[in-house]
Jmol script that loads the backbone (N, CA, C; Angstrom):
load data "model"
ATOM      1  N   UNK A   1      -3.505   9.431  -5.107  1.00  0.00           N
ATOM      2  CA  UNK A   1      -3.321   9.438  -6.540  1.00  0.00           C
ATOM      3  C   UNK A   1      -4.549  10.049  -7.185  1.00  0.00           C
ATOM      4  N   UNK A   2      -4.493  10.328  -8.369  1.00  0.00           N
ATOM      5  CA  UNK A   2      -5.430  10.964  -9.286  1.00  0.00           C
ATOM      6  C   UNK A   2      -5.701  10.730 -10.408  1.00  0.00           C
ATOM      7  N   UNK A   3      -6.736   9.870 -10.569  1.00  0.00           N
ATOM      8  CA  UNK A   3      -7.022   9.051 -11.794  1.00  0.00           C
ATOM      9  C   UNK A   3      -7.977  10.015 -13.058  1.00  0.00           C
ATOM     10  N   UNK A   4      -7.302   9.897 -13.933  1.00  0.00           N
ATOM     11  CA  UNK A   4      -7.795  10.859 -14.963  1.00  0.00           C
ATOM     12  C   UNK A   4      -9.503  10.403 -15.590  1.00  0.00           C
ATOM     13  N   UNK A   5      -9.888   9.827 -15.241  1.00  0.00           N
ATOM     14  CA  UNK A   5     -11.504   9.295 -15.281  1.00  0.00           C
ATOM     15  C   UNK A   5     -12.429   9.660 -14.115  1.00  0.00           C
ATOM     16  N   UNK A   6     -11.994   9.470 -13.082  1.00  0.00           N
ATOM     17  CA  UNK A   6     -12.390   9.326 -11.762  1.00  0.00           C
ATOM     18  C   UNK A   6     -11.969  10.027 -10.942  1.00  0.00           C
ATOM     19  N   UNK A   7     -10.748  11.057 -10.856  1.00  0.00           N
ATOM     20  CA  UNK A   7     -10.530  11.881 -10.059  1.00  0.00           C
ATOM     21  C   UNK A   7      -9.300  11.000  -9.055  1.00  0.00           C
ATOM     22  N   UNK A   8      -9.683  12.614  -7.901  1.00  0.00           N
ATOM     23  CA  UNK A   8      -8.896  11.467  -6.312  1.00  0.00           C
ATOM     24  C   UNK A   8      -9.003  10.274  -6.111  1.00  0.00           C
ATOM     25  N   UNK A   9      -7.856   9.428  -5.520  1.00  0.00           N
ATOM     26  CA  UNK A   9      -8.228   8.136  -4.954  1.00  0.00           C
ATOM     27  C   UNK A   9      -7.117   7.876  -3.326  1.00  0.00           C
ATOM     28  N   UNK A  10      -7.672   8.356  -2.244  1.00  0.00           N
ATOM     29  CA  UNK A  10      -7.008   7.773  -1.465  1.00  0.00           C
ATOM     30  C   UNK A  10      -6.753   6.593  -0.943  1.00  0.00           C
ATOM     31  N   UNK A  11      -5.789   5.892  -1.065  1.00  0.00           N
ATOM     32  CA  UNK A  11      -5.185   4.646  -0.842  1.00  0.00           C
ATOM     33  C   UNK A  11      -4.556   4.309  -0.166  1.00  0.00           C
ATOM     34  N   UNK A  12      -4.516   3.176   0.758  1.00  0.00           N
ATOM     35  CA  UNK A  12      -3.566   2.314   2.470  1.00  0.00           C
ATOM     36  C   UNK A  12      -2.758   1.872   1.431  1.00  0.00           C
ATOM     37  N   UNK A  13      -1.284   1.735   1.627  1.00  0.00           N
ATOM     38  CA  UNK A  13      -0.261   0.935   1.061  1.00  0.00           C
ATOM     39  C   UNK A  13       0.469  -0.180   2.138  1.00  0.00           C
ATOM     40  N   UNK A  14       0.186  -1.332   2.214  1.00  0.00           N
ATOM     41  CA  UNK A  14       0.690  -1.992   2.935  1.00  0.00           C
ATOM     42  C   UNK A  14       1.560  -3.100   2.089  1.00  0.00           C
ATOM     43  N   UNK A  15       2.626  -3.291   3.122  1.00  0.00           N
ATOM     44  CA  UNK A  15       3.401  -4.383   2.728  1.00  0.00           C
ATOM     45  C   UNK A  15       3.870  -5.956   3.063  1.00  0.00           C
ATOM     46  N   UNK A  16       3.438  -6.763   2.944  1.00  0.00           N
ATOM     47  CA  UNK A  16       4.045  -7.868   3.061  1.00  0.00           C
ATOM     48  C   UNK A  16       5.035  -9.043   3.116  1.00  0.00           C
ATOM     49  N   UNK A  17       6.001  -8.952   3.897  1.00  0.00           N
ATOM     50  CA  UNK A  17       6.775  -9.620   3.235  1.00  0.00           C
ATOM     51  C   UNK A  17       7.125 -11.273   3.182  1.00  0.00           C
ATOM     52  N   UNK A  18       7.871 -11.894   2.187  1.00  0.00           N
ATOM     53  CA  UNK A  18       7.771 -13.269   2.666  1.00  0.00           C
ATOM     54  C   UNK A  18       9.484 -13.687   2.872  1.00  0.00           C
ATOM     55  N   UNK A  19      10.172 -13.413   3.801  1.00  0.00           N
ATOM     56  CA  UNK A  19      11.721 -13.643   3.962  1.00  0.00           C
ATOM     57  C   UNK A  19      12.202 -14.925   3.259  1.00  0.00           C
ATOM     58  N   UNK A  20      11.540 -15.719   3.497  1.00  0.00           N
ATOM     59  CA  UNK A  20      12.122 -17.245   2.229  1.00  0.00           C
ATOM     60  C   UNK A  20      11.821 -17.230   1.480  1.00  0.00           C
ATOM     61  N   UNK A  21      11.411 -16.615   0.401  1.00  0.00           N
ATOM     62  CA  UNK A  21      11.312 -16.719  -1.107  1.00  0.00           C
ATOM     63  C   UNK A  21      11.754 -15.319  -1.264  1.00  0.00           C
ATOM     64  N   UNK A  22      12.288 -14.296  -0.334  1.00  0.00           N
ATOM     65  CA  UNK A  22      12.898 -13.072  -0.797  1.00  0.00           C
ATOM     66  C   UNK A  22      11.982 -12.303  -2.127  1.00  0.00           C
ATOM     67  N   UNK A  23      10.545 -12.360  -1.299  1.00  0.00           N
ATOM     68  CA  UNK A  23       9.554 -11.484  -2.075  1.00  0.00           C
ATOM     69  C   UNK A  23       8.600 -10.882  -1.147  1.00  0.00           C
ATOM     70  N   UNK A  24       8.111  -9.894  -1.779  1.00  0.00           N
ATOM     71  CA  UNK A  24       7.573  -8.756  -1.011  1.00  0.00           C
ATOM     72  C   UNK A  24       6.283  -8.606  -2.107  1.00  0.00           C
ATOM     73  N   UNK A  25       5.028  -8.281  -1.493  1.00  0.00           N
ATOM     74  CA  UNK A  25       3.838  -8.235  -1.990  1.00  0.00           C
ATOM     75  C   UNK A  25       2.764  -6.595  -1.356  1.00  0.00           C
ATOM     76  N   UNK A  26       2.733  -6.024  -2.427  1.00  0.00           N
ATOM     77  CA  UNK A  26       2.164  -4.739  -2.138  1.00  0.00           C
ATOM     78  C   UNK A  26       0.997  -4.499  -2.121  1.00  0.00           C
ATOM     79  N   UNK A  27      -0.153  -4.026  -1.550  1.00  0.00           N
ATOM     80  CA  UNK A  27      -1.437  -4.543  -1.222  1.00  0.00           C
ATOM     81  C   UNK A  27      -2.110  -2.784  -1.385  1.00  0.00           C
ATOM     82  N   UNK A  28      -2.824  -2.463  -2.152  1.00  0.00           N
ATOM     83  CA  UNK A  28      -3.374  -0.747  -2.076  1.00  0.00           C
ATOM     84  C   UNK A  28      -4.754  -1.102  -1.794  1.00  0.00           C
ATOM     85  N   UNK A  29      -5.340  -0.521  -1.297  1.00  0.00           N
ATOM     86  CA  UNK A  29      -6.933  -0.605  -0.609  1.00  0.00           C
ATOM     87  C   UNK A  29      -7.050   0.562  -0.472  1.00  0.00           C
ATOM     88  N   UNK A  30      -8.584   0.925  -0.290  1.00  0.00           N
ATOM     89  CA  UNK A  30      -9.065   2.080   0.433  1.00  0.00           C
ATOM     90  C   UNK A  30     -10.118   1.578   0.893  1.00  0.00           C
ATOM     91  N   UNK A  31     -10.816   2.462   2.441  1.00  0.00           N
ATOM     92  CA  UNK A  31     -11.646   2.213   3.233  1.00  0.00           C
ATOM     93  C   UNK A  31     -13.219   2.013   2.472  1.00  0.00           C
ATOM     94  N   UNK A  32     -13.515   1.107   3.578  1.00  0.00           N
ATOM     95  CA  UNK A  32     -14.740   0.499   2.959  1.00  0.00           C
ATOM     96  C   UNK A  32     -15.736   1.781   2.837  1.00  0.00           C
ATOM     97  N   UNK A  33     -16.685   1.845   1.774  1.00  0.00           N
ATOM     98  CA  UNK A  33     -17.391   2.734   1.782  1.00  0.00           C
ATOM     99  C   UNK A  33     -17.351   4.361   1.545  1.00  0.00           C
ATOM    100  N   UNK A  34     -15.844   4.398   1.335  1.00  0.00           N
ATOM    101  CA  UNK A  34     -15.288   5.802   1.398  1.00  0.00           C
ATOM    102  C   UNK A  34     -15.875   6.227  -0.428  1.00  0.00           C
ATOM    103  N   UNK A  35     -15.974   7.276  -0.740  1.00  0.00           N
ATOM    104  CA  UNK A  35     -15.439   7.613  -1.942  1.00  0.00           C
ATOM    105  C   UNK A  35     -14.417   7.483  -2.853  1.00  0.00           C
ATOM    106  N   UNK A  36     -13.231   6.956  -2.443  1.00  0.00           N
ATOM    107  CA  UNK A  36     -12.178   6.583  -3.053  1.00  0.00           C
ATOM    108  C   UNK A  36     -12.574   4.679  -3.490  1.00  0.00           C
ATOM    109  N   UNK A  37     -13.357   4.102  -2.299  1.00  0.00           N
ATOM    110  CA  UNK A  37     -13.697   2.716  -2.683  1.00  0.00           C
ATOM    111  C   UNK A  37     -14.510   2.823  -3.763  1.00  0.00           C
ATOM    112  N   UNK A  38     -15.608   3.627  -3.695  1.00  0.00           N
ATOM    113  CA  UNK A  38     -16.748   3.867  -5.034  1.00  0.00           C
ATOM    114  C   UNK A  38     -15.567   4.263  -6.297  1.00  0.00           C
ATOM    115  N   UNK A  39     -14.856   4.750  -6.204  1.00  0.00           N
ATOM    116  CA  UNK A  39     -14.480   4.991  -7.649  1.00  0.00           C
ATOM    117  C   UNK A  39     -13.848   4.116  -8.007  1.00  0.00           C
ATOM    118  N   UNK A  40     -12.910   3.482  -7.271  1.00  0.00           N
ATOM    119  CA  UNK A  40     -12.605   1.880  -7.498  1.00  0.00           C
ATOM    120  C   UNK A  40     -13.563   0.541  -7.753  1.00  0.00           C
ATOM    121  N   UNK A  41     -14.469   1.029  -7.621  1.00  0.00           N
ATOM    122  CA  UNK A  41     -15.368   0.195  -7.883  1.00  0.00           C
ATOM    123  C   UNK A  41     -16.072   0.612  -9.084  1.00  0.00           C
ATOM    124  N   UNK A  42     -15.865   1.570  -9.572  1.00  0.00           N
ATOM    125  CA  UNK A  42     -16.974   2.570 -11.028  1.00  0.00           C
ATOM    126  C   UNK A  42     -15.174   2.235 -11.853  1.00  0.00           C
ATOM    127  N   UNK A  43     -13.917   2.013 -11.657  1.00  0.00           N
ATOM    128  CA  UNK A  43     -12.741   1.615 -12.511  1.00  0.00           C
ATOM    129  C   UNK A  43     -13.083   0.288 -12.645  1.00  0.00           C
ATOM    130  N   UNK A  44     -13.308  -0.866 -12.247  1.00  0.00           N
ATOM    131  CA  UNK A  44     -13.834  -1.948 -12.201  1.00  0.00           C
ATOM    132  C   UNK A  44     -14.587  -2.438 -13.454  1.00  0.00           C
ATOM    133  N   UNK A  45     -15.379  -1.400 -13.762  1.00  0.00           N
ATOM    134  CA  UNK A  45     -16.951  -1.417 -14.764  1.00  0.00           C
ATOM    135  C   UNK A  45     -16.018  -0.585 -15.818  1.00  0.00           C
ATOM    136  N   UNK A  46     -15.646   0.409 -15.794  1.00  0.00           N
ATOM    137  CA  UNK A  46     -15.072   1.510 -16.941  1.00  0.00           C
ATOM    138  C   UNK A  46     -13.843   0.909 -17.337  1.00  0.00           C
ATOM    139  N   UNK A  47     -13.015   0.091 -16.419  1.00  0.00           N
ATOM    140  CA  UNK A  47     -11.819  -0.115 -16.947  1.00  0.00           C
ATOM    141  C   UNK A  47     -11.939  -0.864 -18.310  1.00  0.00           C
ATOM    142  N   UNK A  48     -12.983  -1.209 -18.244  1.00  0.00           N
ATOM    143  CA  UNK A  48     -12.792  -2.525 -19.205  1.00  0.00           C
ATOM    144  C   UNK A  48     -13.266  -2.332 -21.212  1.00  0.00           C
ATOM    145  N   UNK A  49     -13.978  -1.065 -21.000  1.00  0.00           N
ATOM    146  CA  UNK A  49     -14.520  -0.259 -22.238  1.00  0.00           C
ATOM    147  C   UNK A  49     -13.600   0.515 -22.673  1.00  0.00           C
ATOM    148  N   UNK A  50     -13.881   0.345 -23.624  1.00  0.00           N
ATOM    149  CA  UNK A  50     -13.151   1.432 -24.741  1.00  0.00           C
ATOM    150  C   UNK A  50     -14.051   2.761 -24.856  1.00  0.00           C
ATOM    151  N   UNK A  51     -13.064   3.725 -24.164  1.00  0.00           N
ATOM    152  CA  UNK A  51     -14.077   5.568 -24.346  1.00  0.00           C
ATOM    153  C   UNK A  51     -13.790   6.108 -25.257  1.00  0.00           C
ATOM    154  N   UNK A  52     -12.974   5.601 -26.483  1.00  0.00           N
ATOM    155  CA  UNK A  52     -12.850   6.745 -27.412  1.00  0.00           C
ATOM    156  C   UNK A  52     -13.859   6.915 -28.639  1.00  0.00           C
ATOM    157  N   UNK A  53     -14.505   8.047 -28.426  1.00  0.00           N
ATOM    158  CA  UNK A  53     -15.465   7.821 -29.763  1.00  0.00           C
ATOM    159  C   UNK A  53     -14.795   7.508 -31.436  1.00  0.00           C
ATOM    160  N   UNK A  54     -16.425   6.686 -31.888  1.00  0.00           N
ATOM    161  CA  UNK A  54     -16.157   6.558 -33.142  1.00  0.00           C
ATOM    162  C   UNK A  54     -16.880   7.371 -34.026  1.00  0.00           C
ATOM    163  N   UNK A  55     -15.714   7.557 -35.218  1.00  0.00           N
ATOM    164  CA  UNK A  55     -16.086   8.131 -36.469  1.00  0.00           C
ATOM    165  C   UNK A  55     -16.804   9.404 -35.866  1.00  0.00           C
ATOM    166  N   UNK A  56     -16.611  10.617 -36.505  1.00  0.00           N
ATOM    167  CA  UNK A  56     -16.848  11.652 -36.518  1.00  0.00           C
ATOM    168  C   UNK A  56     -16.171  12.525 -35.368  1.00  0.00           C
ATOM    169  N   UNK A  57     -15.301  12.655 -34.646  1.00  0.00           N
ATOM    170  CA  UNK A  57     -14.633  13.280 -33.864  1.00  0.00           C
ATOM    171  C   UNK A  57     -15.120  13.111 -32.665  1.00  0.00           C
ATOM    172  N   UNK A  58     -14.385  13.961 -31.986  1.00  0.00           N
ATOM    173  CA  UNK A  58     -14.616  14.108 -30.232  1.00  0.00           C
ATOM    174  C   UNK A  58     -15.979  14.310 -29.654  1.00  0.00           C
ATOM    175  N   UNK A  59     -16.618  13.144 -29.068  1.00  0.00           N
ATOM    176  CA  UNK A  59     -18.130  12.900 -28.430  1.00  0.00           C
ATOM    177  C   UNK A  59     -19.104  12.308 -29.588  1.00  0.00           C
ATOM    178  N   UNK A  60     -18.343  11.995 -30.535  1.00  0.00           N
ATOM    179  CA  UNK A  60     -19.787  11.412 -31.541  1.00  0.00           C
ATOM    180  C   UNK A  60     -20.093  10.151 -30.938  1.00  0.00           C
ATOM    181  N   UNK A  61     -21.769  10.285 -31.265  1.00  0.00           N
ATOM    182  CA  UNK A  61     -22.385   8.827 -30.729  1.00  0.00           C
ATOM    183  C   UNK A  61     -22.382   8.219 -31.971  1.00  0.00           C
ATOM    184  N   UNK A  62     -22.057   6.392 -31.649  1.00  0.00           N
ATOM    185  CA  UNK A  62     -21.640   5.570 -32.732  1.00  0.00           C
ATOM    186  C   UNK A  62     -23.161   5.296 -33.070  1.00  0.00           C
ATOM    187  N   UNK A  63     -24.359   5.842 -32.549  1.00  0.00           N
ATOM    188  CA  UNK A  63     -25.921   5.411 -32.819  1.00  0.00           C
ATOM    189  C   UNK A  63     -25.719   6.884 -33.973  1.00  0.00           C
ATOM    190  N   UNK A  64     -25.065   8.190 -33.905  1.00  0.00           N
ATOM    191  CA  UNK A  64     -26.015   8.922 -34.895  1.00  0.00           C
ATOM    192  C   UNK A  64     -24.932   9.235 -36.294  1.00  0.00           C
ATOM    193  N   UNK A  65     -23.149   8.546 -35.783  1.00  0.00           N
ATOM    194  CA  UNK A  65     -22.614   8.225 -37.298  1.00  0.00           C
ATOM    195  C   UNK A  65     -22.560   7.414 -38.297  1.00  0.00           C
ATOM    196  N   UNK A  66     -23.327   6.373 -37.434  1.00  0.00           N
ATOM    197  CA  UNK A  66     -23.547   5.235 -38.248  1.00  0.00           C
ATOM    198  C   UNK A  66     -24.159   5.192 -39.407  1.00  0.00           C
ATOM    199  N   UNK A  67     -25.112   6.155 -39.694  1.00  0.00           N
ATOM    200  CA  UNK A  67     -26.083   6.368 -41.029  1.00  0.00           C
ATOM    201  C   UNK A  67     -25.290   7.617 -41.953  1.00  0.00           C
ATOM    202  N   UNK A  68     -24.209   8.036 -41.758  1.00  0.00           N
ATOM    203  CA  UNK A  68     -23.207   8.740 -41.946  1.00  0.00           C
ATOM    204  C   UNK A  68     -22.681   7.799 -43.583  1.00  0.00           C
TER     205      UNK A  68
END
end "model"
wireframe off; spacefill off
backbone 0.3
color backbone group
């Protein structure tokens, strides 16, 4: 897959299933240490911020519109 922040991400898809409760559990990983783990790990930290700049258009820093 190809994450629009971070680029490539190669990913193991494994499946689980549990026959008595007729559910199935999907598990995505990537190898320890790989580059695809680092960017999963830099989505981790980024997922959680808001990137869209404020006030003044595309790339303004909210330190130099503020006196705006």
């Amino acid at each position: 897959m190809t994450h629009p922040m971070v680029g490539p991400i190669e990913m193991h898809c494994n499946l689980l299933v549990v026959p008595d409760r007729d559910q199935l559990m999907v598990l995505f990983t990537a190898d320890p240490g790989s580059p695809s783990q680092q960017a999963l790990s830099l989505l981790s930290v980024i997922g959680t911020q808001d990137m869209t700049p404020e006030n003044g258009g595309p790339g303004a820093s909210p330190l130099h519109s503020a006196g705006r």
